[in-house]
N, C-alpha and C positions, 0 to 999 in steps of 0.2 A: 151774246157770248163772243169774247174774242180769243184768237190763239196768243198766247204768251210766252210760247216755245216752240220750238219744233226743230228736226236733226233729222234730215233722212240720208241716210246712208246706207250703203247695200245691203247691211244685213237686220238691220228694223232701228224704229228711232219712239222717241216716247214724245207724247201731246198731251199735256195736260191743259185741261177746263179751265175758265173764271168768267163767273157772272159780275164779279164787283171788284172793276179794274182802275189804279188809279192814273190820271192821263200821262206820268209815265210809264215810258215801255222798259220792260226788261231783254237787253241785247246780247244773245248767248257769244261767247267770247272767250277762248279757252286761256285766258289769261287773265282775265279779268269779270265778275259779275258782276253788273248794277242794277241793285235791291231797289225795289219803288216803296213806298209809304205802304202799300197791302202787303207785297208777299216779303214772308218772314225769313223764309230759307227754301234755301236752294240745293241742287246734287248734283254734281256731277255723275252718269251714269254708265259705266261700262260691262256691256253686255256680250257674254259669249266671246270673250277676245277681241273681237273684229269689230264694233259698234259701240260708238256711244252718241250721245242725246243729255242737252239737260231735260231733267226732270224739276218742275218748279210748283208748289205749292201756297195753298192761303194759307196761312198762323202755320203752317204742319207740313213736315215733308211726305212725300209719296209713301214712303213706306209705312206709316203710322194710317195715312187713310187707307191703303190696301187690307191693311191686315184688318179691318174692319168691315172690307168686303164693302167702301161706299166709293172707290175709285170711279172718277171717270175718264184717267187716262188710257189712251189710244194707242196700241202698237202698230208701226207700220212696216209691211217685213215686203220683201222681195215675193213678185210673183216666177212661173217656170220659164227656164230659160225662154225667152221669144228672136226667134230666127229673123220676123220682122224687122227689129232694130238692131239687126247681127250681134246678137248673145247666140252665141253656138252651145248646143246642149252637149253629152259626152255621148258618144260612140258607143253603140252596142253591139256586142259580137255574140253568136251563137254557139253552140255545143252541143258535142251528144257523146256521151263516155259510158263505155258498156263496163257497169261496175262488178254485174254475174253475166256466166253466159244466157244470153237473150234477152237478160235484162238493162236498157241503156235508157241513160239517165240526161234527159234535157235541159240544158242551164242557159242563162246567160250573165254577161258579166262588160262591167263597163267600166272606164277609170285607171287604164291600164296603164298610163303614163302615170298615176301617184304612185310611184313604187314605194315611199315610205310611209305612206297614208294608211291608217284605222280598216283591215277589212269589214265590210258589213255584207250578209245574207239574207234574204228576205224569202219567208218559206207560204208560198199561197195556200188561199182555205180551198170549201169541197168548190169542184165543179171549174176551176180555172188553174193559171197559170203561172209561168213567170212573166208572162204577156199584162198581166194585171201589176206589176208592178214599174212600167215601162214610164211613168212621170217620176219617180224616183232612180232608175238607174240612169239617167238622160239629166237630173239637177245633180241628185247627191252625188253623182257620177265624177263631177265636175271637182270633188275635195275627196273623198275616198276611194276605197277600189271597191267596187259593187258587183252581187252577186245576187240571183235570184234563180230559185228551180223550181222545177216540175214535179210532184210528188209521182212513185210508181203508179200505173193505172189510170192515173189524169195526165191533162194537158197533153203533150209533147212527148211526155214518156209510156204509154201506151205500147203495149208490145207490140214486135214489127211481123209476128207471127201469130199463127192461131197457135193456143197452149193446149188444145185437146186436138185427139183424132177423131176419128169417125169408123166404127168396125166394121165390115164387110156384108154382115147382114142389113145394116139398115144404112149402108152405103148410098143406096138409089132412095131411100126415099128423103134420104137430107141432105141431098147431091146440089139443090138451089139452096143451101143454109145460110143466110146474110150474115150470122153473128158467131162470131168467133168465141169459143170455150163454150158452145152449147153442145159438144161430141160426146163422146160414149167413155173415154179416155184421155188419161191425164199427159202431155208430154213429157217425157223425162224431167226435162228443166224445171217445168211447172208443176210437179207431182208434190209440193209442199208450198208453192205460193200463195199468199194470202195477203190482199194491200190490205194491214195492219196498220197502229202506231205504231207498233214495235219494228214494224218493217220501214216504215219511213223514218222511225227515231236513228234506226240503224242507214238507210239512205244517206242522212244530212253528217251522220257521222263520218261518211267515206267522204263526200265533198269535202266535208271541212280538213280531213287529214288526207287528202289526195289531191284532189283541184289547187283548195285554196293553202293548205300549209302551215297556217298558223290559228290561234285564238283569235274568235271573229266575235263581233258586235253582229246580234241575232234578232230577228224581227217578223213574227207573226200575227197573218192577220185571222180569224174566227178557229178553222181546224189549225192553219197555220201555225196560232200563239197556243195553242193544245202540245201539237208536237215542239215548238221553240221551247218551252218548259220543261217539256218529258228530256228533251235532249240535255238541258243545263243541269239538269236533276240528278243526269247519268254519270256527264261527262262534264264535271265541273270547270274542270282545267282547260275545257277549249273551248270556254265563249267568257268573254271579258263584258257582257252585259245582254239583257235580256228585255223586249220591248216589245209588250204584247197590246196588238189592234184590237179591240173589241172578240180577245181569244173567249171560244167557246171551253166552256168549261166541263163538258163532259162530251164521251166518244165511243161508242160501241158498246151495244145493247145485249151481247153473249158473256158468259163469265170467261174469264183469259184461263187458261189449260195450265201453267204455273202459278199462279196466284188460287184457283179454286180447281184444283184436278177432277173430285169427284162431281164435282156442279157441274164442269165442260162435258161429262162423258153422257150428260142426258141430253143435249143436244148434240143430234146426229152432224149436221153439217155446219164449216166455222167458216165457209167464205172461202174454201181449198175448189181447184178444178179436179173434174166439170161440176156442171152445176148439178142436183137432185134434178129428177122431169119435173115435180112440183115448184121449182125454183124455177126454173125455164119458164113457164106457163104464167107465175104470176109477173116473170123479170120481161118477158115481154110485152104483157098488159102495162105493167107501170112505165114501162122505156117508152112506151106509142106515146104516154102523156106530158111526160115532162120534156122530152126531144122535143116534142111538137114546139117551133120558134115562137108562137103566142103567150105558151107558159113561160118561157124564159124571157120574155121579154114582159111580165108580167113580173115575174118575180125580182127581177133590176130594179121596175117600179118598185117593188116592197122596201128593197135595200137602201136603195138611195133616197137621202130626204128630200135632197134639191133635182128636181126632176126637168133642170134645164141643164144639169150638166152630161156632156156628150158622152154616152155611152156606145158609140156605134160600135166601134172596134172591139170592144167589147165583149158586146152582139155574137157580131159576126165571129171571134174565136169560138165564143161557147157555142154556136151552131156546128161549128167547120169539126167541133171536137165529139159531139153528138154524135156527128155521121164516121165514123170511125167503126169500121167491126166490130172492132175490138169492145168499143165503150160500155153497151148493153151488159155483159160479163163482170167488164170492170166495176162496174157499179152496184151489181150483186155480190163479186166478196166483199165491196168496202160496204156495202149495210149490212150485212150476216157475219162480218170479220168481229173478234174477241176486241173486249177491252184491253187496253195497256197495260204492263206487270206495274205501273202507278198509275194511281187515279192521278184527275187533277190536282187535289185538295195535297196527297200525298207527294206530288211533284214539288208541289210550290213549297211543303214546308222541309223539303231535300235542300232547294235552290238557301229557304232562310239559312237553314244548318250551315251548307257552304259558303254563307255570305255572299252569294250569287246576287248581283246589283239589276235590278229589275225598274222598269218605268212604264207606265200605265196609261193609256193615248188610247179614248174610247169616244165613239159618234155617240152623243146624248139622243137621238130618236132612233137607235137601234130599235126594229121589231122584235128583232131573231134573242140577239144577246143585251138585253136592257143593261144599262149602265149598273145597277144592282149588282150584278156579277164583279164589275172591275171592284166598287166600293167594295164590296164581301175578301177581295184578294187586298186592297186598301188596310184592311180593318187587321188582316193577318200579318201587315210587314208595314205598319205605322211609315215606318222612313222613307218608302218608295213613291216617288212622288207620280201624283194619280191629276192627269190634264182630261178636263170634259170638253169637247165644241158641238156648240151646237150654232146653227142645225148643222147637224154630219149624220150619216144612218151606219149601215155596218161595216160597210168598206172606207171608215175615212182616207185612210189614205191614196183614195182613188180618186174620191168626190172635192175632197177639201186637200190635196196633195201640198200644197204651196205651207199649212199649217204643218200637215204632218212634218213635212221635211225640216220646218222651220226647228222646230222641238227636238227631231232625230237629232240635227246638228248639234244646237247647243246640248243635248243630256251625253252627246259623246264627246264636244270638248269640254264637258264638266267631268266629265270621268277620268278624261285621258289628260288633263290638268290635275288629276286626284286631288278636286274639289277646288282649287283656286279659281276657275271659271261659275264664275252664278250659273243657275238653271235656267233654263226660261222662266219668264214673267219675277223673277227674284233681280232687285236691284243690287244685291251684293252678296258676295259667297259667304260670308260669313252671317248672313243675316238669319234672325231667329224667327222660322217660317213654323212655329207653331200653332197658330192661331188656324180659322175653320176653314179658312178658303183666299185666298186670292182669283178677283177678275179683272178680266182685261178684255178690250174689244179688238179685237186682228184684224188690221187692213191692209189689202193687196192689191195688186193689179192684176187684170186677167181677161186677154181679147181687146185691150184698149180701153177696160171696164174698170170700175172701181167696187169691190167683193170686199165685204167684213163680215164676221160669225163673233162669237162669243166664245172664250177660252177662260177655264177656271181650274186653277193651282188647289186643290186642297191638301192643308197643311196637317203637319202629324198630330196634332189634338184632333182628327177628321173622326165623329162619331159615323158609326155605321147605321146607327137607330136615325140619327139626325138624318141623314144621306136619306135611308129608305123615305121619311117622311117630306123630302125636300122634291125626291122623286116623284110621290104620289100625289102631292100637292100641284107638281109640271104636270102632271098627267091630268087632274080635274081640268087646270084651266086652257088645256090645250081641246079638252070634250067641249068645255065652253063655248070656247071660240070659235069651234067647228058648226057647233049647233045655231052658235048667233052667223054666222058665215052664212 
């Protein structure tokens, strides 16, 4: 095999295959092409504004073999900024904005010098942070103004007080009490708190009209892309696009107190301080185990497919966040806290109704949220275009960042060109991406290394039956190959 093309430039170039080359060469030449006796035709390709690449084909141009799903052209995109060869990433600054009293709100935000650049927000799942989105606000950083928070109760925003007291009678014998909101009494403040969706829906709605000020481009990962929907659902007018990680599609296991009144009042408690003594009792049996640094570093294993990429930092937040008084408490209203006044199904078909513009970026060996889930949202909004990589597991954009971002970029100068910019892996904006699938191989840089995965475009003819079965067929032969292994 020889290359018979190639463009690289900073924001990805296209490589197309040929086994049966004839001994001339074709010389890419923005003025001129010269056709050899094999290949029939040529394209010039301009991707995402910023990149182009020929694309050169045998008898057929690229677009005709993609949409057949037998491509073997190569994208090569830019790996994260690297300090080594002086690419400076963007600057990240911290925050803490007390949005009720006592309760203050962790952010941070990077990019501050694009004042007239695309804001973007990026809302983390259960158990971490805006710390998890730190190889996004450090590249995207660098073209938008970037944003990421802490939901109430996790991360960063953890109250900086205990929310109960302690009464006088059993003062001394819970005088050494480690854990904060295990007291007898509600504090004032917190005498109706509850980390909810409804309370983070309402969260990300103060940042977006307080912090940040305008209509943002929105981006959640597993609980993350749960609440990124619920908020587009609500508040149509302040998010100009919606890009959900491997969002988990369902969220609290009590009936919500508006949506089913008489259903919530058979359960005695919704996740409110203090906790029931039967809630204390089994909230510190379950806290010994999952705190414990083994399980969580057990459970990173589960998430991540590529189990060479660096998780320390990581690690080390989700422990530092563990040890929080506070945490143990926190963690029992959000698993005893109500459902959303919408489900998911109901959010997303709010978001269709408002024409709310939605893009689908899921790790294909997720455990947690199997790709199933994104197809099932696929199947409901045909137009929304739905990117699989694999391997990636349920955090992509932590594991395979350099893909995500690659995609974030171009799906917001496709939006914010109102469609004149292609999408990723589409060689032209106008081009009619009906067909079952488009793939592409993604290659990067990364440590001095050379990293590809597999990225797949499925187009709006995408069955959802065909999906489930394309699925279940990667799953025999991945049993396979473990067994022959």
């Amino acid at each position: 095999m020889e290359i018979i093309s190639q463009n690289f430039l900073p924001q990805c170039s296209v490589v197309t295959w040929s086994s049966k080359l004839d001994k001339k060469r074709l010389v890419p030449d923005r003025s001129s092409i010269l056709l050899s006796k094999v290949v029939k035709r040529s394209r010039l390709v301009i991707r995402n504004g910023t990149t182009d690449g020929y694309v050169v084909g045998e008898n057929e141009d690229l677009g005709s073999i993609a949409r057949r799903g037998e491509s073997k052209s190569k994208v090569l995109i830019p790996g994260l900024p690297d300090e080594s060869n002086g690419e400076a990433g963007a600057q990240i600054s911290r925050y803490r904005s007390e949005w009720k009293p006592k309760l203050t709100v962790h952010y941070e935000k990077s990019g501050c010098d694009n004042i007239d650049a695309p804001a973007v927000l990026f809302l983390p799942g259960f158990g971490v942070g805006s710390f998890h989105y730190e190889k996004q606000l450090t590249d995207l950083g660098r073209d938008y103004r970037v944003w990421a928070m802490d939901f109430l109760g996790q991360g960063l925003s953890l109250p900086t007080e205990d929310p109960t007291t302690i009464s006088e009678e059993t003062g001394a014998l819970k005088k050494n009490e480690s854990f904060w909101g295990f007291g007898d009494e509600a504090e004032p403040w917190a005498n109706e708190l509850v980390y909810s969706l409804d309370l983070w829906k309402d969260q990300v709605q103060y940042i977006v009209e307080e912090v940040i000020g305008e209509p943002v481009y929105i981006a959640g990962n597993s609980l993350g892309g749960y609440v990124a929907l619920y908020f587009a659902a609500t508040y149509p007018h302040l998010v100009k696009g919606v890009t959900l990680l491997n969002a988990t599609p369902f969220w609290g296991f009590f009936p919500n107190p508006v949506r089913s009144p008489v259903l919530a009042r058979l359960f005695p408690w919704s996740g409110t301080f203090p906790l029931p003594a039967r809630v204390k009792q089994l909230t510190e049996l379950v806290w010994q185990k999952i705190s414990d640094p083994e399980s969580i570093a057990e459970i990173l294993k589960q998430v991540y497919k590529d189990h060479s990429t660096n998780v320390d930092k990581v690690f080390s937040r989700i422990v530092e966040i563990t040890q929080h008084p506070a945490a143990a408490a926190s963690f029992a209203s959000i698993m005893f806290a109500p459902g959303g006044q919408l489900s998911f199904s109901e959010a997303l078909s709010r978001c269709k109704k408002n024409d709310v513009q939605i893009c689908l970026m899921y790790g294909r060996e997720d455990p947690w949220v199997t790709p199933i889930w994104g197809k099932r949202i696929k199947k409901e909004i045909p137009n929304a275009p739905y990117y699989e990589i694999s391997p990636a597991g349920h955090c992509p954009h932590d594991e395979v960042p350099e893909v995500v971002n690659y995609l974030i970029r171009g799906w917001i100068k496709h939006l914010e060109s109102d469609g004149f910019e292609a999408l990723p892996l589409l060689e032209d904006p106008e081009e009619d991406w009906e067909d079952y699938r488009i793939a592409r191989e993604i290659e990067f840089p990364r440590e001095g290394w050379k990293k590809a995965v597999n990225l797949l475009l499925y187009g709006r003819k995408f069955s959802f039956w065909s999906g489930v079965g394309e699925s279940f067929r990667s799953t025999v032969i991945r049993a396979f190959r473990g067994k022959s292994a």
